[in-house]
Backbone as a printed PyTorch tensor [residue, N CA C, xyz], in Angstrom:
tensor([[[  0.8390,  -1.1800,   0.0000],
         [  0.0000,   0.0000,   0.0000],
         [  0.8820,   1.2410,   0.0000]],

        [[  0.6540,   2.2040,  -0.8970],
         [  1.7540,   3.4300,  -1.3150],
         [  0.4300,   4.2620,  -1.3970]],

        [[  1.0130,   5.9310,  -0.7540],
         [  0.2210,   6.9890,  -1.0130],
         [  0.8960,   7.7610,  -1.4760]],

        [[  0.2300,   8.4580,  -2.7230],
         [  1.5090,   9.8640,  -3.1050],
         [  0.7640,  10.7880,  -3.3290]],

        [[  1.1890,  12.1130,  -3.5640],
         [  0.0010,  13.0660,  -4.4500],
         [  1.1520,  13.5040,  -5.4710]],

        [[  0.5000,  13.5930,  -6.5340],
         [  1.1970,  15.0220,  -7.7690],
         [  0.2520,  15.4780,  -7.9990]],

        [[  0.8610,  16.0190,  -9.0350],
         [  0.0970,  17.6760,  -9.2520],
         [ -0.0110,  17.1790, -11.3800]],

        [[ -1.7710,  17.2440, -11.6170],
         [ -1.6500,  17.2190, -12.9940],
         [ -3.4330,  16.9110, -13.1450]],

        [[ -3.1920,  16.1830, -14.4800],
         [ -4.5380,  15.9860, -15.0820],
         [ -4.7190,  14.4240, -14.9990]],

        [[ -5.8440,  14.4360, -14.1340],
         [ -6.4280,  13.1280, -13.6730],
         [ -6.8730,  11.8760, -15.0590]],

        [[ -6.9570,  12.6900, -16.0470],
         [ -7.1700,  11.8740, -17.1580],
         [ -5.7540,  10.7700, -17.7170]],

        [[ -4.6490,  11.7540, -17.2180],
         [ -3.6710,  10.9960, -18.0260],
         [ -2.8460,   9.8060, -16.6360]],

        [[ -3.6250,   9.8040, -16.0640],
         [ -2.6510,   9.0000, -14.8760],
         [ -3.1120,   7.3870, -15.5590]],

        [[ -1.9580,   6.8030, -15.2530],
         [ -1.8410,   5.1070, -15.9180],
         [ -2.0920,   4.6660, -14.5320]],

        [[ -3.0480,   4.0530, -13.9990],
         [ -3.5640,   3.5480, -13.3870],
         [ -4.8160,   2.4420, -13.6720]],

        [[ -5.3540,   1.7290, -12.7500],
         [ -5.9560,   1.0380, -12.9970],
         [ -7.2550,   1.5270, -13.2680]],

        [[ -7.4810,   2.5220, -12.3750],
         [ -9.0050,   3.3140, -12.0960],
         [ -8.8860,   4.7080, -11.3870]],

        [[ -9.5460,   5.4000, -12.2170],
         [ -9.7150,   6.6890, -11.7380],
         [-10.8960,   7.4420, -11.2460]],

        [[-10.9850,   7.5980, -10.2110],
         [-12.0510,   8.5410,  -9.6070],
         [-12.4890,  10.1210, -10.1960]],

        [[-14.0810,   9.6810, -10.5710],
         [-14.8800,  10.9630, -11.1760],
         [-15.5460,  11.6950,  -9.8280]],

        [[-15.1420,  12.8900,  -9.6650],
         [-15.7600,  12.9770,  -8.7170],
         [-17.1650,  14.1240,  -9.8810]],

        [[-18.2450,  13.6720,  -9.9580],
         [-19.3400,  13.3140, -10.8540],
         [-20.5570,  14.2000,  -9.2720]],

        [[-21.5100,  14.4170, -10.4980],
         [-22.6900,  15.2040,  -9.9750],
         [-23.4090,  13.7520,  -9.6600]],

        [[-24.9350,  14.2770,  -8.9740],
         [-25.8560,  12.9550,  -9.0110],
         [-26.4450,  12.1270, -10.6010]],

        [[-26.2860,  12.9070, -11.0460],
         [-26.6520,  12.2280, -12.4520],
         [-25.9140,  11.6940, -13.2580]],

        [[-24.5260,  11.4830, -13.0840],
         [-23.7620,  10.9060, -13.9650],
         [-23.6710,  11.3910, -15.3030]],

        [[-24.0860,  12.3200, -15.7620],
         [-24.2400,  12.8370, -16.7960],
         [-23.1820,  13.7580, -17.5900]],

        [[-22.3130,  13.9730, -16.4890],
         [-21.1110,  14.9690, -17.3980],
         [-21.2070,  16.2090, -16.3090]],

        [[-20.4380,  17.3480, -16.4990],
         [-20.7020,  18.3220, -15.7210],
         [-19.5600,  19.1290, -16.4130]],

        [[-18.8100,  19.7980, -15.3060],
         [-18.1900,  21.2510, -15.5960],
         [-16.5460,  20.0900, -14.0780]],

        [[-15.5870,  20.9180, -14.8000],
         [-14.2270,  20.6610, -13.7010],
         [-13.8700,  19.1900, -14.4810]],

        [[-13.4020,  18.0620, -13.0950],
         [-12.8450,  17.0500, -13.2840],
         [-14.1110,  16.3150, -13.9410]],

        [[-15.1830,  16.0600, -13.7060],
         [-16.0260,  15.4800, -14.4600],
         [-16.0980,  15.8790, -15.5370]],

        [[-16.2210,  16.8240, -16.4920],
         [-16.3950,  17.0010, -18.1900],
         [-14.9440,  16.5390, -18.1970]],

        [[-14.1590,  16.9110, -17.5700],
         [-12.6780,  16.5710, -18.5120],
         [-12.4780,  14.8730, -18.4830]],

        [[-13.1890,  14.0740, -17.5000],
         [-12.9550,  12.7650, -17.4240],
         [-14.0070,  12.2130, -18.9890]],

        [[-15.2080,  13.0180, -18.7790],
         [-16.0270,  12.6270, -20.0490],
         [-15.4820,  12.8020, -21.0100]],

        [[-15.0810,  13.8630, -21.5230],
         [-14.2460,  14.4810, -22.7960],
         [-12.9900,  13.4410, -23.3480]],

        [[-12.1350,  13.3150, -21.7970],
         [-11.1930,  12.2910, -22.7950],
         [-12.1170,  10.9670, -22.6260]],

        [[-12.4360,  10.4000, -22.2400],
         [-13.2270,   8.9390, -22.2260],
         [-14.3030,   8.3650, -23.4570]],

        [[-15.0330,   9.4630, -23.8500],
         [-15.6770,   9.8190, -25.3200],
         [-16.5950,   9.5230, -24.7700]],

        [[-17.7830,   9.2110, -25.9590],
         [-19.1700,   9.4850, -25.8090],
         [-19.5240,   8.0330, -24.8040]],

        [[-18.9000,   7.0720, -25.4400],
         [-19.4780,   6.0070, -24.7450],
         [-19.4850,   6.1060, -23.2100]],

        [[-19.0000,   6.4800, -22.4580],
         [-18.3850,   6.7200, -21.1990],
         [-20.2940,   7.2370, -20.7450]],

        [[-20.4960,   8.6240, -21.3950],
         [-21.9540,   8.8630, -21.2500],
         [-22.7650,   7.8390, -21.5600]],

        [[-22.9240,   7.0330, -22.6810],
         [-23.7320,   6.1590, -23.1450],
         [-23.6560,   5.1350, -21.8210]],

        [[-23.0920,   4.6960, -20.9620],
         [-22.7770,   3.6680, -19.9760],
         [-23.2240,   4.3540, -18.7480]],

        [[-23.2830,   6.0160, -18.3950],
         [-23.4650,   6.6150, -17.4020],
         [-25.1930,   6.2360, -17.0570]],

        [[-25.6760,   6.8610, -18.7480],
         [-27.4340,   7.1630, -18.4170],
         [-28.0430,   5.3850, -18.3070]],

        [[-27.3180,   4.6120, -17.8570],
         [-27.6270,   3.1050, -17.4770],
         [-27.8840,   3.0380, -16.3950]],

        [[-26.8780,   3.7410, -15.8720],
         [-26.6210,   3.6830, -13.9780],
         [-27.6180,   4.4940, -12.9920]],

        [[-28.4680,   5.1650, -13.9380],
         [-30.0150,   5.5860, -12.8880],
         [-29.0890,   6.7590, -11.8720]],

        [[-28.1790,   7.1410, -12.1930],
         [-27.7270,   8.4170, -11.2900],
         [-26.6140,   7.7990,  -9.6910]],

        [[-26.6800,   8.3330,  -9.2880],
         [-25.5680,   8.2040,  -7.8330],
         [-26.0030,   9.3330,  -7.1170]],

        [[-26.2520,   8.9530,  -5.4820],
         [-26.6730,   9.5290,  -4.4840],
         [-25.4550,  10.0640,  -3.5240]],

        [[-25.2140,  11.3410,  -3.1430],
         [-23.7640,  11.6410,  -2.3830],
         [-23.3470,  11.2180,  -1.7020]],

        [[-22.0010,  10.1610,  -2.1290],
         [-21.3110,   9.6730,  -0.4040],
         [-21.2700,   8.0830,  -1.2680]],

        [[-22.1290,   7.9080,  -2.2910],
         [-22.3330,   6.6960,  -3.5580],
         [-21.0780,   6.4710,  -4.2120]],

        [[-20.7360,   5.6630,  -4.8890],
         [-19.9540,   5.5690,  -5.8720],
         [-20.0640,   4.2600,  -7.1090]],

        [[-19.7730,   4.2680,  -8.2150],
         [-20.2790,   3.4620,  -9.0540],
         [-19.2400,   3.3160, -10.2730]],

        [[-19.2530,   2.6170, -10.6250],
         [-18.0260,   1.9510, -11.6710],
         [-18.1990,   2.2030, -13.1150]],

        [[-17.9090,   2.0290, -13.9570],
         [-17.6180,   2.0080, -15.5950],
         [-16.4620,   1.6350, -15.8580]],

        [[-16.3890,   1.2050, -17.1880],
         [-15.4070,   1.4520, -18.1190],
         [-14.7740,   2.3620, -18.3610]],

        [[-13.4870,   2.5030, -18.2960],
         [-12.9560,   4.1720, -18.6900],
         [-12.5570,   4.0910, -20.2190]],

        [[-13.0530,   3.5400, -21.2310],
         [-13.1110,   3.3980, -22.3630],
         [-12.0430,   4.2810, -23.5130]],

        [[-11.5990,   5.3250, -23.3810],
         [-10.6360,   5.9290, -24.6200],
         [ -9.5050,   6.6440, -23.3000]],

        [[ -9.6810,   6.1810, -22.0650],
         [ -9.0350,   6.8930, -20.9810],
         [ -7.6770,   5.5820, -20.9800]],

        [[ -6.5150,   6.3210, -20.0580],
         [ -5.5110,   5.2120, -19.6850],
         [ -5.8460,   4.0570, -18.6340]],

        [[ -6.6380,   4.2760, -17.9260],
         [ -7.6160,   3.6140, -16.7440],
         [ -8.5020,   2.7860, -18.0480]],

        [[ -8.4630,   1.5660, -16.9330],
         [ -9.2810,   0.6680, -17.1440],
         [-10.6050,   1.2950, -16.4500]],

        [[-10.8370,   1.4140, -15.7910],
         [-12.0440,   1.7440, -14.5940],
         [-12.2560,   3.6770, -14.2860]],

        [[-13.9240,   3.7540, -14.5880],
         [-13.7490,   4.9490, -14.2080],
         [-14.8320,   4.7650, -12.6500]],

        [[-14.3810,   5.2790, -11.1970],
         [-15.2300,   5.2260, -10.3050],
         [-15.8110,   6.7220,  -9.9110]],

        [[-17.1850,   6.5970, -10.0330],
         [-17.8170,   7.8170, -10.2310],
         [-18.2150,   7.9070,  -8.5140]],

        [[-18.1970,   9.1420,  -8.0260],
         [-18.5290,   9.1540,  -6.8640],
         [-18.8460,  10.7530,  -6.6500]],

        [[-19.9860,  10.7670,  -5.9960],
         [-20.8920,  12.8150,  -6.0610],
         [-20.6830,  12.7550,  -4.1720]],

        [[-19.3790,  13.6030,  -4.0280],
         [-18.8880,  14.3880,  -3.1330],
         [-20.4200,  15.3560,  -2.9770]],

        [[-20.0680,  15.8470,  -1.2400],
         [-21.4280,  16.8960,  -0.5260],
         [-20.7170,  18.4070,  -1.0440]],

        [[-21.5730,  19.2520,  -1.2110],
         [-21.5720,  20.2280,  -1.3470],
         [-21.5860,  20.8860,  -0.2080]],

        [[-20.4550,  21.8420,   0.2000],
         [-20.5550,  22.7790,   1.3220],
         [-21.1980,  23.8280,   2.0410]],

        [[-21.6050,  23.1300,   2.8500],
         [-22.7300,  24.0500,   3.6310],
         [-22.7070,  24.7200,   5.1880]],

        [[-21.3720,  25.0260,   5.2990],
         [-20.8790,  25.3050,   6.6480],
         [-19.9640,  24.1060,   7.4230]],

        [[-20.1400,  22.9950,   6.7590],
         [-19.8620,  21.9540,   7.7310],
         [-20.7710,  21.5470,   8.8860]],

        [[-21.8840,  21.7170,   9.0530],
         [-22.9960,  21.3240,  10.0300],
         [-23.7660,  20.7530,   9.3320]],

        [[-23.6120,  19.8560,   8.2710],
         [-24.1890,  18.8000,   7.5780],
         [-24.2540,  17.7980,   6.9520]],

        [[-23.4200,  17.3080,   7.9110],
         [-22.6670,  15.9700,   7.6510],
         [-22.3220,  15.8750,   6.2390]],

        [[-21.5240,  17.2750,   6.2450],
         [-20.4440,  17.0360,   5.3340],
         [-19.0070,  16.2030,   5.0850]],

        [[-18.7970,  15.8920,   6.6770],
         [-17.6070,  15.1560,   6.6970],
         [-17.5620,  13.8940,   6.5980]],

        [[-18.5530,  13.6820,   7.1600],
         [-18.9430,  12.2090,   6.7280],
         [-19.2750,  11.7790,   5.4610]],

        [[-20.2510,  12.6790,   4.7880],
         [-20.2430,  12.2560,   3.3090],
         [-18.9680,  11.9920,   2.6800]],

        [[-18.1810,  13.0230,   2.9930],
         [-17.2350,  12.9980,   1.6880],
         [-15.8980,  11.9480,   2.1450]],

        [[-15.8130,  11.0470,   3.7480],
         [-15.0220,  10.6390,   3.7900],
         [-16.3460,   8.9220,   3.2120]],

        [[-17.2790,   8.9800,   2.7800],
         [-17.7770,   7.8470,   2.7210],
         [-17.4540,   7.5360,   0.8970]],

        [[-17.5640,   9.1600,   0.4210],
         [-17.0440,   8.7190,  -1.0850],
         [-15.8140,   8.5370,  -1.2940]],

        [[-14.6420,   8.4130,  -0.4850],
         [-13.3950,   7.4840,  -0.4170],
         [-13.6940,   6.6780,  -0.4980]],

        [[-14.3810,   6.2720,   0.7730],
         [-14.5620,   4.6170,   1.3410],
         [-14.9570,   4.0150,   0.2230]],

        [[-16.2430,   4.0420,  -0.0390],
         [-17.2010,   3.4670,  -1.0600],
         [-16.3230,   3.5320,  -2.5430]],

        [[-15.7180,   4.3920,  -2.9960],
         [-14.6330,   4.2560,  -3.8600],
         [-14.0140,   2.5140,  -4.2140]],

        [[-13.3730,   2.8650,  -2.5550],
         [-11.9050,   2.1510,  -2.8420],
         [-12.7940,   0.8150,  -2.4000]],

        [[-13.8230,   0.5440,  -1.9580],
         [-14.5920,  -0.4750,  -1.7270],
         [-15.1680,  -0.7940,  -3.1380]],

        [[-15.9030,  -0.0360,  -3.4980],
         [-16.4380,  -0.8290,  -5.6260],
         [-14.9830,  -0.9660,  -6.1850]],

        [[-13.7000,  -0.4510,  -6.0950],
         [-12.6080,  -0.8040,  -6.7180],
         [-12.4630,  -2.8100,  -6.5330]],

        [[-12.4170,  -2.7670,  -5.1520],
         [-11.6420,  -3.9340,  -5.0080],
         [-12.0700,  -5.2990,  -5.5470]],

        [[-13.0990,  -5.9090,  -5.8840],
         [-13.9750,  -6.3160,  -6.9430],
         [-13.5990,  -6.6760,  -8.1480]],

        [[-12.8850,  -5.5200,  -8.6920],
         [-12.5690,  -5.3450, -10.2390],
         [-11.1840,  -5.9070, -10.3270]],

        [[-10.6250,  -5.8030,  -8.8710],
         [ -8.7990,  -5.9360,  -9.1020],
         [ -8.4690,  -5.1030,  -9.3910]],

        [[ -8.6420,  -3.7190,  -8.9880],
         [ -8.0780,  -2.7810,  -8.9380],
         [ -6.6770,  -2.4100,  -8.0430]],

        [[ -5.4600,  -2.4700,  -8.5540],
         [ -4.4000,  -2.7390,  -7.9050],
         [ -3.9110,  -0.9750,  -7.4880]],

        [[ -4.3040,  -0.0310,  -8.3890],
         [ -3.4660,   1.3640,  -8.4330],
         [ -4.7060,   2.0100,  -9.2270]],

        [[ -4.9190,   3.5000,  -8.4170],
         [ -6.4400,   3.9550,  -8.2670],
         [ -5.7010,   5.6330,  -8.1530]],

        [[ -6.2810,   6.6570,  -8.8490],
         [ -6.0900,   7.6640,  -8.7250],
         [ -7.4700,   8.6100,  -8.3580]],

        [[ -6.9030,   9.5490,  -6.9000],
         [ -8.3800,  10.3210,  -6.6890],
         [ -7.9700,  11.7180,  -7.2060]],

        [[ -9.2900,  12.4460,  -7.2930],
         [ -9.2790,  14.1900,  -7.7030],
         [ -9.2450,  14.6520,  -6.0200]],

        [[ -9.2200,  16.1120,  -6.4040],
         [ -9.7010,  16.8100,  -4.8370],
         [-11.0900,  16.6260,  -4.8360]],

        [[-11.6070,  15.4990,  -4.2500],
         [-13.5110,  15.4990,  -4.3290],
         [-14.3280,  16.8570,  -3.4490]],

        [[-14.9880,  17.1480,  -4.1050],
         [-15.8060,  18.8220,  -3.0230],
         [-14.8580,  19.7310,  -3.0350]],

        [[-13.1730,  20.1550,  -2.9210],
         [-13.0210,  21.0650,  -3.3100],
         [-12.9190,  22.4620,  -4.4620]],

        [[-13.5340,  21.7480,  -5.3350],
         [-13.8630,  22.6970,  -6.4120],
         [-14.8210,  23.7140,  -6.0400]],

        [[-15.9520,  22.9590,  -7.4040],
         [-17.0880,  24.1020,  -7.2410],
         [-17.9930,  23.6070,  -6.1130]],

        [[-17.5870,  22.4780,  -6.0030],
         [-18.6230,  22.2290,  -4.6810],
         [-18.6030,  23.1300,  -2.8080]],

        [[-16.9570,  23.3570,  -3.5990],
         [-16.9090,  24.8800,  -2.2000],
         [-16.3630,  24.0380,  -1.0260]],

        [[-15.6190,  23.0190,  -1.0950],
         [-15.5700,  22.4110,   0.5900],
         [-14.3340,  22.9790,   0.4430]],

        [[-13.6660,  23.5390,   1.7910],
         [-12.4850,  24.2260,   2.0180],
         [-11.1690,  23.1620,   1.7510]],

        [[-10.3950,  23.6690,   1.0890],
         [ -9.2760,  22.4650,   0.6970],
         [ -7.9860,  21.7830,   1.6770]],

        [[ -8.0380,  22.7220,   2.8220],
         [ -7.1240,  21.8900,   3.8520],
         [ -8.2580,  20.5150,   4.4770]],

        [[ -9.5170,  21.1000,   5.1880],
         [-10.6460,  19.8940,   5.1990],
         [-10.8150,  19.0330,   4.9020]],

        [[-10.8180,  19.4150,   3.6430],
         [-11.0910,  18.3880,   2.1300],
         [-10.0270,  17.2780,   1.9970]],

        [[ -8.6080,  17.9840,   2.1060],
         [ -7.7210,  16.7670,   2.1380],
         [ -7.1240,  16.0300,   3.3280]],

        [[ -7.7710,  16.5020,   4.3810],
         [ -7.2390,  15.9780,   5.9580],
         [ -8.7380,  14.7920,   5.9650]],

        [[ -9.8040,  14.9460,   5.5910],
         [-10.5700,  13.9980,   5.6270],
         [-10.4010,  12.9640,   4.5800]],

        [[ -9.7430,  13.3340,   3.0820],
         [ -9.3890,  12.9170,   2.3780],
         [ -8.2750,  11.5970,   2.9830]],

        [[ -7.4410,  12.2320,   2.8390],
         [ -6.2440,  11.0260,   3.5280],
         [ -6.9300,  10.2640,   4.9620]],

        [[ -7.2510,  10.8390,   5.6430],
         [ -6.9870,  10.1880,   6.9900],
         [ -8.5320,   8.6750,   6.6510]],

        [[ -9.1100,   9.0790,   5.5490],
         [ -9.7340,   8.0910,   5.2080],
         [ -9.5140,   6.8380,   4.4530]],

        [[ -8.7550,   7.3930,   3.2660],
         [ -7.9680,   6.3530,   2.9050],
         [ -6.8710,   5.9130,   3.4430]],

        [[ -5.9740,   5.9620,   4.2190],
         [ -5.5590,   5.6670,   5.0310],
         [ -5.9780,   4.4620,   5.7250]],

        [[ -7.0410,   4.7680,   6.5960],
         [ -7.8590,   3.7840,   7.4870],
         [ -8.7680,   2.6620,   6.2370]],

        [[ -9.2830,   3.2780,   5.3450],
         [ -9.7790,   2.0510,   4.1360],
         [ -8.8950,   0.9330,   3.8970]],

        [[ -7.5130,   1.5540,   3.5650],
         [ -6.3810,   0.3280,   3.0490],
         [ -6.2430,  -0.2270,   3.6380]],

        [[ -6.1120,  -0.0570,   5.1540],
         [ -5.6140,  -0.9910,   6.4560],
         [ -6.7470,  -2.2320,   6.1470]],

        [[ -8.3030,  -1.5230,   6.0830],
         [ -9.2210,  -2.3160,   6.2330],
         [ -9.3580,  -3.6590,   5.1110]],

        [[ -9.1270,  -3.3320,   4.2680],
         [ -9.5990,  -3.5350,   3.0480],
         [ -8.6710,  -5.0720,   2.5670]],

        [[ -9.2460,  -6.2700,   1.8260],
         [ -8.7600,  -6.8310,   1.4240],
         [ -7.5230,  -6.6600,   0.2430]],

        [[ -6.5110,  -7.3270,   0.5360],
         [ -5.4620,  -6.7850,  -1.0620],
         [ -4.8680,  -5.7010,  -0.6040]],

        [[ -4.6970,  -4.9570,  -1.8010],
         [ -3.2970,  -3.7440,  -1.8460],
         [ -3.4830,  -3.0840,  -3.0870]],

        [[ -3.8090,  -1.6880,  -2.4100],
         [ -4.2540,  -0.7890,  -3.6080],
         [ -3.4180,   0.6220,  -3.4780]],

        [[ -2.2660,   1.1130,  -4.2460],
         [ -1.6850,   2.0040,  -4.4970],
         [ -2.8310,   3.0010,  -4.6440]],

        [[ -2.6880,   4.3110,  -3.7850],
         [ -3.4620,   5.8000,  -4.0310],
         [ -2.4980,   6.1600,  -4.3760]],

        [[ -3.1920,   7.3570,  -5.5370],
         [ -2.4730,   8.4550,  -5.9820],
         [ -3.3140,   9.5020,  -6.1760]],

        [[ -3.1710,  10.3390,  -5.0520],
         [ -4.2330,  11.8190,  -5.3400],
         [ -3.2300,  12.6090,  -6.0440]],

        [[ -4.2830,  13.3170,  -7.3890],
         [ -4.0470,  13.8880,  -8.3840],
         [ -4.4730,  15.2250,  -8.5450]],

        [[ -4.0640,  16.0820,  -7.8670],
         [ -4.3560,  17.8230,  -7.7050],
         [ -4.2320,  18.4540,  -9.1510]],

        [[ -5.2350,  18.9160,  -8.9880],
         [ -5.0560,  20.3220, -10.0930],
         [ -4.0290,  21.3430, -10.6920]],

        [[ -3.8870,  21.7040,  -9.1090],
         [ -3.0380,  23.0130,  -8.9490],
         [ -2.1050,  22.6120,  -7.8790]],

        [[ -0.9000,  23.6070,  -7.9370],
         [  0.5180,  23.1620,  -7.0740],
         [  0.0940,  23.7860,  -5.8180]],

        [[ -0.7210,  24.0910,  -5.5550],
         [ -1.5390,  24.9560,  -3.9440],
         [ -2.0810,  23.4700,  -3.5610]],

        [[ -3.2770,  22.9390,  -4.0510],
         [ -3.5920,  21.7160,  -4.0820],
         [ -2.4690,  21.1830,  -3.1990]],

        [[ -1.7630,  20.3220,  -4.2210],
         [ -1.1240,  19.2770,  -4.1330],
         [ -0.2190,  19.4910,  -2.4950]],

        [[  0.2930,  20.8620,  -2.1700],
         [  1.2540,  21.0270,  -1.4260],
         [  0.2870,  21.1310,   0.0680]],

        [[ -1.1220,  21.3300,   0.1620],
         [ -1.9080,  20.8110,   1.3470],
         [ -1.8100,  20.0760,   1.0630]],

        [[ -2.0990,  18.7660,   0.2200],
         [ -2.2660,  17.0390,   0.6770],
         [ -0.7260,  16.8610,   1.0540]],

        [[  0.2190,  17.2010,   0.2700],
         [  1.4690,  16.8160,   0.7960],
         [  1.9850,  16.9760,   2.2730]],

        [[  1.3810,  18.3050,   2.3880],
         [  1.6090,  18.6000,   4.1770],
         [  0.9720,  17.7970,   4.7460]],

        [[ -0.4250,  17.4510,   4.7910],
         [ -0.7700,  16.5450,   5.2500],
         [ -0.1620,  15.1700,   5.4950]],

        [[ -0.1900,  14.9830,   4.1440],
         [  0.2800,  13.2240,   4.4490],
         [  1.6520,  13.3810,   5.1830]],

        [[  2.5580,  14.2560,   4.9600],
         [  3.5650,  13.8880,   5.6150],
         [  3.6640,  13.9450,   7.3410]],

        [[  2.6110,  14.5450,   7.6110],
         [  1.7560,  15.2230,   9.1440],
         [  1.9170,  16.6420,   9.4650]],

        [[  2.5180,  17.1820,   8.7090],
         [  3.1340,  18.4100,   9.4010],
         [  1.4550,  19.5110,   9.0420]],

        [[  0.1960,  19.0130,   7.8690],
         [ -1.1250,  19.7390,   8.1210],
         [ -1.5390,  19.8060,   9.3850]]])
């Protein structure tokens, strides 16, 4: 079990499976979701409007079809609302539930986005201290051995998860 973060575009990571962090409808959106649709092509949608949508804190599988990933795991992070709404819990359950539909597939090496810190507004030190300290505790749990690699946007990004993981967040 290995954790790392860099800093780039979640589409091009060679991994086994990559995490969409995806609206409730599966349908495409705006951020890391259109760009996961865009490179993945149409079919990626054609396989989405099957799946009847995803509920926050959910996560759900595909094909990552024209992507380097075998697997795309779609999962709709909470939208920020102060944090008095079981926001933290949601968004450490769309780890969980993640790396839980991964293991199934044989998913050996899995790349996540910043889930909720975008437009969904969750504050990004938060975001990645619940982030890690969840996967973290998943791998221990979890049957097998699954390499994370959180995949930041931006070098601001990446350098909170890095503080983090190393402890010094």
């Amino acid at each position: 079990m290995k954790i790392q973060v860099i800093e780039g575009d979640i589409t091009q990571c060679r991994v086994d499976a990559i995490v969409n962090a995806a609206n409730e409808t599966l349908l495409g959106g705006g951020g890391v979701d259109g760009a996961i649709h865009r490179a993945a092509g149409p079919e990626l949608l054609e396989e989405c409007r099957t799946l009847g949508g995803c509920p926050t804190g959910e996560a759900k599988i595909t094909k990552g079809y024209r992507l380097k990933a075998k697997y795309v795991i779609h999962t709709v992070g909470p939208v920020w609302r102060g944090g008095e709404h079981g926001e933290a819990d949601l968004l450490a359950r769309c780890y969980r539930r993640s790396l839980e539909v991964a293991c199934p597939h044989g998913v050996r090496t899995l790349a996540f986005p910043c889930i909720s810190a975008g437009v969904y507004g969750y504050p990004a030190k938060a975001a990645a201290a619940v982030a890690l300290g969840t996967v973290r505790k998943a791998l221990r749990q979890l049957p097998g051995s699954i390499d994370v690699t959180f995949c930041c946007y931006s070098r601001d990004m990446a350098d909170i998860y890095r503080l983090i993981l190393a402890g010094e967040g």
